[in-house]
Each structure stands twice: as C-alpha cells, then as structure tokens.
ROVOBA-299214 format. One line per 10 residues: their letters; for each residue x, y, z of N, C-alpha, C. Coordinates in steps of 0.2 Angstrom, whole numbers, always signed. Each point is the difference from the previous one (the first is absolute). Example, Ala and Ser with C-alpha at 12.3 -4.5 7.8 and 13.67 -1.06 7.14 Angstrom:
REM ROVOBA-299214
AS = +66:-28:+39:-4:+6:+0:+4:+6:+0  -2:+5:-4:+4:+6:+1:-4:+5:+3
REM end
This chain:
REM ROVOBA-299214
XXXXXXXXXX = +1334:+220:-25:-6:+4:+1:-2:+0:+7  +1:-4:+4:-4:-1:+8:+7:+6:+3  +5:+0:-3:+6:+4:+3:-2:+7:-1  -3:+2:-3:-3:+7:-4:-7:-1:+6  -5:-3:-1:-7:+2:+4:+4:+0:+7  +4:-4:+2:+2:+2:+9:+3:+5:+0  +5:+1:-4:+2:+7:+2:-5:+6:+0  -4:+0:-5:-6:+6:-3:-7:+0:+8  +1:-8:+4:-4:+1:+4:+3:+2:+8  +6:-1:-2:+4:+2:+10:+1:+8:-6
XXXXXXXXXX = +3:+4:-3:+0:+4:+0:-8:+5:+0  -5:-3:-2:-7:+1:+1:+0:+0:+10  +2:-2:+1:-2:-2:+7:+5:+8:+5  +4:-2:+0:+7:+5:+1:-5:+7:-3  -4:+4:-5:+1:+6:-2:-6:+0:+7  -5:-4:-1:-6:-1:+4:+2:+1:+8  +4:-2:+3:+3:+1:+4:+1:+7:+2  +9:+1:-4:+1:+7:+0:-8:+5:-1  -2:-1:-2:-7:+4:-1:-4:+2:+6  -2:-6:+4:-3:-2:+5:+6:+4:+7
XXXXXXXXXX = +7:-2:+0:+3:+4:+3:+1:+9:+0  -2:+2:-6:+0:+8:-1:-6:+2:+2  -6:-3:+0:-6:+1:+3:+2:+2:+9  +0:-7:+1:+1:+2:+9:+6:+4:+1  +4:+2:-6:+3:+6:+3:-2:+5:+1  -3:+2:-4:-5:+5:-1:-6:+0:+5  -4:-3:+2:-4:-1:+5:+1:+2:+4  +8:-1:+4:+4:-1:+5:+1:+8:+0  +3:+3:-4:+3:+6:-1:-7:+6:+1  -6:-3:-1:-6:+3:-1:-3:+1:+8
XXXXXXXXXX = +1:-7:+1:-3:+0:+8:+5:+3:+5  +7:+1:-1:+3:+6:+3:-1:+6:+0  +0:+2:-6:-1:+6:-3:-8:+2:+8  -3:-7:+0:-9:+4:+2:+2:+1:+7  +4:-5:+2:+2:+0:+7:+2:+7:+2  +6:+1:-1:+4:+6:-2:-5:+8:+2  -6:-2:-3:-3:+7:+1:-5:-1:+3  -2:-6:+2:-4:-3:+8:+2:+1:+6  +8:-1:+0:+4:-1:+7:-3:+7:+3  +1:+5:-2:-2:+6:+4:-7:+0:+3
XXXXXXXXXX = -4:-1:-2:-7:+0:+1:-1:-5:+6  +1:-5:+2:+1:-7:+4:+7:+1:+2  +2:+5:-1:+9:+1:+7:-7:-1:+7  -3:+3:+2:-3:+1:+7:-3:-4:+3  -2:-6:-6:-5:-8:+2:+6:-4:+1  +3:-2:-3:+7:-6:-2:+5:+0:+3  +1:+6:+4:+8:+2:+2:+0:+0:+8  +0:-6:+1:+0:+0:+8:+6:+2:+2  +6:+0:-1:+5:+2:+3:-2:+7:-1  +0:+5:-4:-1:+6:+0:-8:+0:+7
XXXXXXXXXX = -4:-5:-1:-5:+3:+6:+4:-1:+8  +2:-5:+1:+5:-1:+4:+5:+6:+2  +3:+2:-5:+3:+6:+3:-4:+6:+0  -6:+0:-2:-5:+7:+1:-2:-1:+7  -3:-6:+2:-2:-2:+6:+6:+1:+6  +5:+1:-2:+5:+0:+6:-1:+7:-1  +2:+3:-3:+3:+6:-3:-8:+4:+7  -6:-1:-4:-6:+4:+4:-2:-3:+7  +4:-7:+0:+0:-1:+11:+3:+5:+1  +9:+0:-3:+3:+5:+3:-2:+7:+0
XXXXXXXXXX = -4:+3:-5:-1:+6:+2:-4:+2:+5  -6:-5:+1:-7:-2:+5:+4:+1:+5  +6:-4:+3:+3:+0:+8:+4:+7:+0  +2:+4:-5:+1:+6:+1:-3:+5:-2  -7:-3:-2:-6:+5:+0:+1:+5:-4  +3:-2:-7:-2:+3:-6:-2:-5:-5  -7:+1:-3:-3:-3:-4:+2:+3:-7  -3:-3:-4:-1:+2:-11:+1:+5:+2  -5:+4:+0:+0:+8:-2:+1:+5:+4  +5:-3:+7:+3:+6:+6:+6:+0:-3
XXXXXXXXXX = +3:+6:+3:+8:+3:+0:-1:-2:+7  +8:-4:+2:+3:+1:+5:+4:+10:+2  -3:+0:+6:+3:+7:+1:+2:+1:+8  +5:+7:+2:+3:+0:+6:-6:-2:+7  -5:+2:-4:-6:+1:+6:-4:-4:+0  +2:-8:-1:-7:-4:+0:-3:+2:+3  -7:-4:-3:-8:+2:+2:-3:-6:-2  -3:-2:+6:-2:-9:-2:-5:+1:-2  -1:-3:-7:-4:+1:-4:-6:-4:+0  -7:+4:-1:-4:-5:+0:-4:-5:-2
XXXXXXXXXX = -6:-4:+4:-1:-6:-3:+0:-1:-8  -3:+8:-3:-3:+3:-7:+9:-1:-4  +4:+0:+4:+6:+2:-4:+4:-7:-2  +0:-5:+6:+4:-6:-1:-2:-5:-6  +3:-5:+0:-1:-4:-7:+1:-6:+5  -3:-4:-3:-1:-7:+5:+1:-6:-4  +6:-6:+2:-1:-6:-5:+4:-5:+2  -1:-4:-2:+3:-8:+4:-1:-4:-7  +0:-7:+1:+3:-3:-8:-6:-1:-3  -6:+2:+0:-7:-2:-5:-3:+8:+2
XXXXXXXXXX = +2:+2:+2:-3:+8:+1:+3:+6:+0  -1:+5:-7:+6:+6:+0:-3:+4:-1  +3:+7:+1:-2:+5:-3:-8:+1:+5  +0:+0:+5:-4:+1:+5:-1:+5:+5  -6:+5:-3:-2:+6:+3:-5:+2:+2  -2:+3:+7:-4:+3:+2:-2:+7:-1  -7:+0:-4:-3:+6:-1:-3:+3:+3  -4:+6:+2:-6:+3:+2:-2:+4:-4  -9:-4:+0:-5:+4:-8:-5:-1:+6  -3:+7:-1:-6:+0:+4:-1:-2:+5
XXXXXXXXXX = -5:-5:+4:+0:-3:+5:+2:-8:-3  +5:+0:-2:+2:-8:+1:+6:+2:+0  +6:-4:+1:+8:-6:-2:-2:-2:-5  +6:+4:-6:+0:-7:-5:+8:-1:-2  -2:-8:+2:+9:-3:-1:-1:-4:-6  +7:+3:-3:+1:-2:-9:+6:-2:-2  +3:-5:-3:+4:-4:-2:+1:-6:-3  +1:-5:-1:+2:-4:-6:+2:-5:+5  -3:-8:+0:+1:-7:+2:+3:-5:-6  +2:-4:+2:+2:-5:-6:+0:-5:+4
XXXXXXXXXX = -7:-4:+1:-2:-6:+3:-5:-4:-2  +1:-6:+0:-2:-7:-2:-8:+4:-1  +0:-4:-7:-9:+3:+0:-2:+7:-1  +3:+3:+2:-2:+9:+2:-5:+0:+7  +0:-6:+5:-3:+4:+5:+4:-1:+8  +0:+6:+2:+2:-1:+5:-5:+3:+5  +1:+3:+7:-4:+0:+6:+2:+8:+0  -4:+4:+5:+1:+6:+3:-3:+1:+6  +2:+1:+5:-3:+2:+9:+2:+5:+1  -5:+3:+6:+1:+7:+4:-1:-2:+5
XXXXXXXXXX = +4:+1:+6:+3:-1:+6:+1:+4:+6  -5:+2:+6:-1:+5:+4:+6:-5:+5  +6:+2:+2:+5:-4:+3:-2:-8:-4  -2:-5:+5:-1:-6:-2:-9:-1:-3  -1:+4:+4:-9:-3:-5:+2:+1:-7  -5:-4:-4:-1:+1:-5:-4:+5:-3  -1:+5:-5:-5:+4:+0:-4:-2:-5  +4:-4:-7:-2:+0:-5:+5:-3:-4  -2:-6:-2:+2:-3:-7:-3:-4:-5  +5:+1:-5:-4:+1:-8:+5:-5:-5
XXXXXXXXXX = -3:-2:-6:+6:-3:-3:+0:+5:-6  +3:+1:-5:+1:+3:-7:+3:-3:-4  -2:-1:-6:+2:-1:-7:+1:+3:-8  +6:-2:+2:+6:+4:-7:+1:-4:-4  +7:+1:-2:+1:-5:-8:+4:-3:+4  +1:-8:-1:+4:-4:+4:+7:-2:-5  +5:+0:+7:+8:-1:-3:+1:-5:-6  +5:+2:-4:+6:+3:+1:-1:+9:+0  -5:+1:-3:+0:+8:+0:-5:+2:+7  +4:+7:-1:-4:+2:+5:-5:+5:+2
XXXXXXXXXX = -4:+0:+1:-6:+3:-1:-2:+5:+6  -4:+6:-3:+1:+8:+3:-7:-3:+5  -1:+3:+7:-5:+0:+4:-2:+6:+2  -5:+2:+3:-4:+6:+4:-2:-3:+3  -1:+4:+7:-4:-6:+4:-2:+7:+5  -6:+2:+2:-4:+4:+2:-2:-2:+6  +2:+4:+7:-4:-1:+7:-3:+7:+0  -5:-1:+3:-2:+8:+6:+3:+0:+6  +2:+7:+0:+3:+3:+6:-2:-2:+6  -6:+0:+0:-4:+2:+4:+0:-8:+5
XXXXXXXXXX = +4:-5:-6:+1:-8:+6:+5:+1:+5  +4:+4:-2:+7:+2:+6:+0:+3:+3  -6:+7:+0:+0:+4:+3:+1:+2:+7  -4:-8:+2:+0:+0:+7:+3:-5:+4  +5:+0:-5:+3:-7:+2:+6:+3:+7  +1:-5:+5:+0:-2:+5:+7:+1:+0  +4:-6:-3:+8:+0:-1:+2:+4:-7  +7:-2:+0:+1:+0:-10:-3:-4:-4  -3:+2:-1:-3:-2:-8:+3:-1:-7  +0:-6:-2:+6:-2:-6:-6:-3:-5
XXXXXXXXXX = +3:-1:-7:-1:-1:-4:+4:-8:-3  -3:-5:-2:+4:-6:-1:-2:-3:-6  +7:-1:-4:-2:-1:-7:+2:-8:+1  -1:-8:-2:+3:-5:+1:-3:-5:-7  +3:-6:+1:-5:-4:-3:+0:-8:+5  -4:-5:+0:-3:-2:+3:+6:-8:-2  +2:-2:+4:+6:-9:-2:-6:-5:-3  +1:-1:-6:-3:-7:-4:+0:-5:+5  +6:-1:+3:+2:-6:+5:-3:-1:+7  +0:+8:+5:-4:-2:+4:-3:+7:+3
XXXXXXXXXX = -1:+2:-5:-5:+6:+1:+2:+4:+4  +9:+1:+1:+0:+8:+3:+3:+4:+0  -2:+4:+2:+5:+9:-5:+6:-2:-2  +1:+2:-8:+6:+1:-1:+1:+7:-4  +6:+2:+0:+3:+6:-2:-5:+7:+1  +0:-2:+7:-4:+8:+3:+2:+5:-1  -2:+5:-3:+3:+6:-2:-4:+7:+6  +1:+3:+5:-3:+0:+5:+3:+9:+0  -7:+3:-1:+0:+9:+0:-3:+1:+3  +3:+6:+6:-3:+5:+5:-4:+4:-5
XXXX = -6:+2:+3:-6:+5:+1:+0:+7:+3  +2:-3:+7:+1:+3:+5:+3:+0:+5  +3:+5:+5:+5:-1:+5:-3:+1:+6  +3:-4:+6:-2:+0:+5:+1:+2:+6
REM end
C-alpha cells in the first residue's frame, strides 16, 4: 500500500511538473512572439551599432558636404546652415531654421536627465546661454530651441550656436556640439 501512494505521489508530482514546464514554454514562445513585433519600433533607440554606423555614415557625408536630404552633384554648392544636419554622440538630427525673426534649432538629445545647456557666441563673448529640458536617456527626446535674429545681427566675429552638457564631475563642457550662424 505505501508502494501504490508513493508512486501515485512522484507521478502527481512529475504531471505537475511537466505542466508547470509547458506553461513557461508557452510564456516564453508568447514573450517572443511580442518581442518580435517590438524590435521594429525600438530598432532606432536599442541599436547602437546601427547608431554608430549612421553617425559615421552623416560625419562622412557632413566632411563631404552632403547631408539627409541633398544629392551629391557635379557642381557642389555648399550648402547652407538651413541645409546641414548636425550631431555628435548625445546630439542628432540637428537643424538650423529660419521662421520670422528668429533661429530655430530642432533635434533630438539623449542625455542624463533631459537637460542639457545652449549658448550664443559672438567670436568668444558669450551672447546667451540657457538650459532646456527634454525626456531624459535612454530615450531620446525632440528639442526647439528659439533665438531672435536680431542677437547676431550685429555680431562682430562668427557667431555660433552651442549645444553641450555640463561634467557631473567637474563642471565642464562636454560633448560640445558647435554650429555657425554666421561667416566671417
């Protein structure tokens, strides 16, 4: 009789088991499946080798003066500041507008917190600096950032625009992302 209840209770045990096993396979097979139709959506947050090679990919075209949306042609024409794309490792996708009387530069940060710093720059003076707040990394979050013309107007040297953020460690600039205005 005890040879009958132990078998009835290791084979109780084993079905519970296997049972418990087709569960998590199932799970498993489910949580793929969701992955599966995620990856696409999050390829441009996750996939830092593909940012890597995009970032190489638009340095290179930047030192040969085709950006996103130019054709390379027999007759370059250096394009302007409205045209280039500007970016470095926490800052992409960076353009210079004109609306009205003001610059507006728009792009996409992926920094600690969401905030980082912006300055205007007559040569070396300072003309103007600000901080701004986005969505803070891993994701990356879209910016606008709005000057009046009218601060560069009369500006002296080249006037540049500088996007950075500020060292936790000893307070200074890192990954200056640095755009003309103006030539001199």
């Amino acid at each position: 009789m005890k040879k009958i209840i132990c078998y009835i209770a290791i084979l109780s045990i084993a079905i519970f088991l296997a049972s418990c096993n087709q569960n998590d396979q199932t799970q498993k097979e489910d949580n793929e499946h969701v992955n599966e139709t995620e990856q696409p959506a999050e390829n441009n947050n996750n996939d830092t080798t593909n940012e890597e090679n995009n970032d190489e990919a638009t340095q290179e075209e930047e030192k040969n003066g085709v950006g996103e949306n130019e054709q390379s042609t027999e007759n370059d024409v250096t394009p302007t500041s409205e045209d280039k794309v500007y970016q470095n490792k926490i800052f992409k996708d960076v353009k210079v507008s004109e609306k009205d009387n003001q610059l507006v530069i728009t792009g996409k940060a992926q920094v600690f917190e969401g905030v980082f710093d912006y300055a205007v720059y007559d040569g070396e003076e300072k003309l103007l600096e600000k901080n701004y707040q986005t969505v803070g990394a891993p994701s990356w979050g879209d910016f606008e950032i709005q000057i009046e013309k009218n601060l560069i107007a009369n500006a002296k040297n080249e006037a540049r625009f500088e996007l950075f953020v500020y060292s936790a460690k000893d307070g200074s600039k890192e990954n200056v992302l640095p755009i003309p205005l103006t030539t001199k």
